[in-house]
C-alpha positions, 0 to 999 in steps of 0.5 A, a space after each residue: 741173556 744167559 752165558 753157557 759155561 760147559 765143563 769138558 775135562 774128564 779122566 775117561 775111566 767109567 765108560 771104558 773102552 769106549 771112553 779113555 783119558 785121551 777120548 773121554 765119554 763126553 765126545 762119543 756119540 754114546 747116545 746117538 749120531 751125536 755125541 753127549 758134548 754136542 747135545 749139551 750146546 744144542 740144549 744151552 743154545 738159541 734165543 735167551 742163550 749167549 756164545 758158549 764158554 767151554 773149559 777143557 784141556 790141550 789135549 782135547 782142544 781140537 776135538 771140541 773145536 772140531 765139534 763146535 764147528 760141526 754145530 755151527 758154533 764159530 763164537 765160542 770162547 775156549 778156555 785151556 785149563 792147563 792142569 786139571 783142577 776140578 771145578 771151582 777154579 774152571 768156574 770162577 775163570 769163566 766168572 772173570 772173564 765175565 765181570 764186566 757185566 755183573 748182572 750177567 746170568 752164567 749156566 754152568 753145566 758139564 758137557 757129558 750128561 743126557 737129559 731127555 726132554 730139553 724143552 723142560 730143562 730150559 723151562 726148569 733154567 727160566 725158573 731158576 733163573 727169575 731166583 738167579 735174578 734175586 741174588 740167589 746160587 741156583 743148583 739143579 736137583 733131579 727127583 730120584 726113582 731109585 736109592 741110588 748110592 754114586 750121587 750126592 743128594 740137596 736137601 729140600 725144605 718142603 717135600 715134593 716141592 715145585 719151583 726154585 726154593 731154598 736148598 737146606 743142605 748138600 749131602 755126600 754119596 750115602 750107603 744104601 740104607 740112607 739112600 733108601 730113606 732119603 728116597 721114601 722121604 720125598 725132601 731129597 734130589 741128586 745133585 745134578 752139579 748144574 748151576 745158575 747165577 748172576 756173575 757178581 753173585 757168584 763173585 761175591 761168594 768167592 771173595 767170602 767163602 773162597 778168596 784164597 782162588 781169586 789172586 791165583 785165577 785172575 793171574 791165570 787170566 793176566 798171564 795167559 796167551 791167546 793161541 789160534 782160537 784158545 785162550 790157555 790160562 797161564 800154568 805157574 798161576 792156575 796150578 797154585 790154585 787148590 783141587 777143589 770143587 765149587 760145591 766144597 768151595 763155595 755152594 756148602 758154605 752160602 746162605 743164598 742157595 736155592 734149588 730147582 727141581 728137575 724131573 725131565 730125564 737125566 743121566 750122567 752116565 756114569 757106568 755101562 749099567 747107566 747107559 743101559 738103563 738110558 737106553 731103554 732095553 726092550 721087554 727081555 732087557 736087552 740092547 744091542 748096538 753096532 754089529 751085534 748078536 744076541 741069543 737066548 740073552 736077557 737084561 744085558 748090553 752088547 755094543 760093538 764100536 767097530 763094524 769089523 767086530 761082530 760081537 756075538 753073546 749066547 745065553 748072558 744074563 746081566 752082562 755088559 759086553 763092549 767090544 772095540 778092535 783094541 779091547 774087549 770088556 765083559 762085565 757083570 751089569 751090577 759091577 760095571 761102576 768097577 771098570 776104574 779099577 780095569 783101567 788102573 790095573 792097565 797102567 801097571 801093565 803098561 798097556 796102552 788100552 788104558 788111556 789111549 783111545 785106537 782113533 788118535 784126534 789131531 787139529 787136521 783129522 785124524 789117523 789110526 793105526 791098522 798094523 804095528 810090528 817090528 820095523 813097520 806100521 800101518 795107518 789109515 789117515 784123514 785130512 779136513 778139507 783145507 788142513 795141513 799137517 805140519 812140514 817135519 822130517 824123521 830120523 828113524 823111518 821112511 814113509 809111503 803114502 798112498 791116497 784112497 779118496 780126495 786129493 793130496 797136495 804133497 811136499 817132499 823137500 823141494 817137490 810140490 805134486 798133487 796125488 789123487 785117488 789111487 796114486 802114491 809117494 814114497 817120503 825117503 828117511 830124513 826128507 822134509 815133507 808135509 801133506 795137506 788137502 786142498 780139496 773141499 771133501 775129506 782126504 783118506 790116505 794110506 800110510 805104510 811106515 818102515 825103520 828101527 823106531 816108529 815113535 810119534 815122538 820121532 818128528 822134526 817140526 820147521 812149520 805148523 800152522 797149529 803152533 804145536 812145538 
C-alpha cells in the first residue's frame, strides 16, 4: 500500500491572473474540466494506493475539501500547515503521522504538475517502489528535450539508463550553457520534486541529516487541534521550524538515494510558455481557449477566463494574452517566466489583482463581486446544496437579496421564510441574519449591499458551523 502525500501550498505568481495567491495554478482547470490538483488524486488513487494526505493551508482548505469530494474522496486526511515552511517540514509531518507503520511506502507529490500518460507513471512508482522497499530515498528524474534553465537537474551514473539506479548528485538551476551540456550528455534529468519511501527510511534520514526538524514537527503534531475534518498543526511549534526544502534537508546529504527515470510527459507548468507548450499548439503555433479570436496570429496563446470577455488578437507573434474580467495580461512567450515580477509591481500599487482572485472560495460556495462603487456593491453568490453561511449581523451596510435559482431558506432576527426563484428580502442595517440552502441543487442569488463601509471585515459572527471566528 502506498500513501499519497500531496503538497498543496503555493504562492500563485507564475500563472498569474489565472492563478493568485488566494487561488493559485493548482485549482484551476488549467488543462481541462479538471483542475491540476484533482488530476493529481486520480493519478495517485485506486488499487495499491491508501487514503490521501494533503498538506495546504487555511485559507485554501475549503477549496481542496471541495474538491476532494467532487472525486468522491471522503478519507483523506487534511493537514493545515499554518505557515508556509517550504517542504521539508510538510514532509516529515506527514512521515509522523504515519510512524506507526514504518515499512509503510509514502509518495510524496506536488499537486500542481501535469503528467500525461498515468499509466507509466505508476508503472514508473511500482519500479521505484521495489528500490523503496530495499531501504533506498527514491526521486523521480524525467529525461530533458530541451536545455532547460527553471529545473535543477539529478545526475545519473550511467547514461540513458532505465529502472531505479543510484542518483550521483543534484544539480542547481544551470545557465544555458550548462543546460545544453548536460542535455547532450545524456547522464542528466530534471528533478521532478516527486519522491518514494518507506516511512522508517525517511525518518531515519531525518534523525541524521535534519534532527534539528524533528522536536519541532512532533510538537507541531501534539499541539495541534482537530477542527471539522483538518487537522491544523500547531503554529508556535511548526513556525520554529526552518525554511527549507527536503532536497536541502535531507536528499543531498544521503548515500541511499536512488532515481527513477521517467519519460511519460510532464510539465510543471511553471510559466504561460509551459502551458502552451502542453497544450500542443496547432500547425501555426497556436492555441486559443474560451471566447477567443485569432487573425493572421502565430505561435502565440490567447485564453479568455470569462465568457463575457471575447479576446480578439490580430497579427501576434509569440504573444501570451490572458484575459480575465479583472485583469489583462499581455506578454511576450519568451518572458512569461517574468510574470513574478508583474505581481510584485501590484503590491506596491496596492492593487487588488495581485493576490486576490474575482471568484472568492468560502466553505458554503462561493460569492463574486459584480459592481463595486461608493455606498454600494453587487454580488452574485452561490449556496451548496446543505450549506449554511454564518447567522452575523453589520454595522455599516443594509443588504438585499434576491434568489435567482434554488431556494433560500433565510433568517432575518426572528423571521424564519423560505424564497425561491425570483422572490426577494431585504436585511435592515444591524439585523441578525443567516442564508442557507436546503434544497439538493446549488442556490444563485443576488445580493445588492448599500452603506458607508462594504468591507468583509464588517461582520459579526454569533454562530458558524465552520468554526470561523
Amino acid at each position: 500500500m502506498i500513501h499519497p502525500v500531496i503538497l498543496c501550498g503555493g504562492s500563485g505568481t507564475r500563472l498569474w491572473p489565472v492563478s493568485r495567491k488566494s487561488y493559485p495554478k493548482q485549482f484551476s482547470p488549467l488543462m481541462g474540466e479538471e483542475s491540476l490538483f484533482q488530476a493529481s488524486l486520480r493519478r495517485l488513487s485506486g488499487p495499491g494506493f491508501g487514503a490521501p494526505i494533503v498538506l495546504t493551508n487555511a485559507e485554501f482548505r475549503f477549496i481542496a475539501t471541495e474538491q476532494l469530494a467532487s472525486l468522491g474522496i471522503s478519507d483523506a486526511q487534511v493537514l493545515i500547515e499554518p505557515v508556509s515552511r517550504n517542504t521539508a517540514p510538510a514532509i516529515l509531518c506527514a512521515a509522523l503521522t504515519l510512524q506507526d507503520t514504518p515499512e509503510a511506502l509514502m509518495l510524496v507529490a506536488p499537486s500542481d504538475h501535469v503528467i500525461a500518460d498515468t499509466d507509466a507513471f505508476r508503472s514508473a512508482v511500482e519500479q521505484g517502489a521495489q528500490a523503496a522497499a530495499e531501504g533506498r530515498l527514491v526521486t523521480f528524474g524525467i529525461r530533458p528535450d530541451r536545455p532547460e534553465t527553471g529545473y535543477g537537474y539529478l545526475e545519473l551514473g550511467l547514461p540513458d539508463a532505465t529502472g531505479p539506479q543510484k542518483l550521483e548528485r543534484f544539480v542547481e538551476k544551470p545557465d544555458a550553457a550548462a543546460a545544453a551540456e548536460m542535455l547532450a550528455s545524456g547522464r542528466f534529468l530534471w528533478n521532478a520534486g516527486i519522491f518514494l519511501f518507506r516511512v522508517g527510511d525517511i525518518l531515519a534520514a531525518y534523525e541524521t541529516h535534519a534532527p534539528g526538524l524533528i522536536g519541532p514537527c512532533r510538537k507541531a503534531l501534539s499541539e495541534g487541534q482537530k477542527d471539522l475534518d483538518f487537522f491544523r498543526l500547531g503554529t508556535a511549534a511548526f513556525s520554529a521550524c526552518p525554511d527549507i526544502s527536503v532536497d536541502y534537508a535531507v536528499m543531498e546529504k544521503s548515500d541511499a538515494l536512488s532515481v527513477v527515470p521517467f519519460s511519460g510527459g510532464w510539465n510543471d507548468l511553471g510559466s504561460w510558455d509551459a502551458v502552451w507548450r502542453e497544450l500542443g499548439p496547432d500547425a501555426s503555433g497556436m492555441t486559443t481557449q474560451g471566447s477567443v479570436t485569432a487573425i493572421d496570429c502565430a505561435q502565440s496563446m490567447l485564453r479568455s477566463e470569462d465568457e463575457n470577455m471575447h479576446l480578439v488578437g490580430i497579427g501576434l507573434k509569440n504573444i501570451a494574452a490572458i484575459a480575465m474580467r479583472d485583469a489583462v495580461l499581455v506578454a511576450n512567450l519568451d518572458e512569461s517566466q517574468r510574470v513574478k515580477e508583474v505581481v510584485a509591481k501590484l503590491k506596491t500599487l496596492n492593487a487588488p489583482q495581485a493576490e486576490g482572485f474575482p471568484r472568492c472560495h468560502r466553505p458554503w460556495g462561493w460569492y463574486e463581486t459584480l459592481s463595486l462603487a461608493p455606498r454600494f456593491q453587487v454580488k452574485r453568490i452561490m449556496v451548496h446544496p446543505g450549506a449554511k453561511l454564518s447567522l452575523q449581523s453589520h454595522v455599516h451596510r443594509a443588504e438585499h437579496w434576491i434568489v435567482v435559482s434554488g431556494t433560500a431558506k433565510v433568517t432575518v432576527d426572528d423571521e424564519v421564510k423560505l424564497l425561491t426563484e425570483n422572490q426577494s428580502t431585504y436585511i435592515p442595517l444591524g439585523a441578525v441574519h443567516r442564508m442557507e440552502n436546503p434544497g439538493k441543487v446549488e442556490m444563485h442569488l443576488i445580493e445588492v449591499q448599500t452603506g458607508v463601509y462594504l468591507g468583509e471585515d464588517d461582520i459579526i459572527r454569533y454562530e458558524d458551523i465552520y468554526a470561523r471566528s
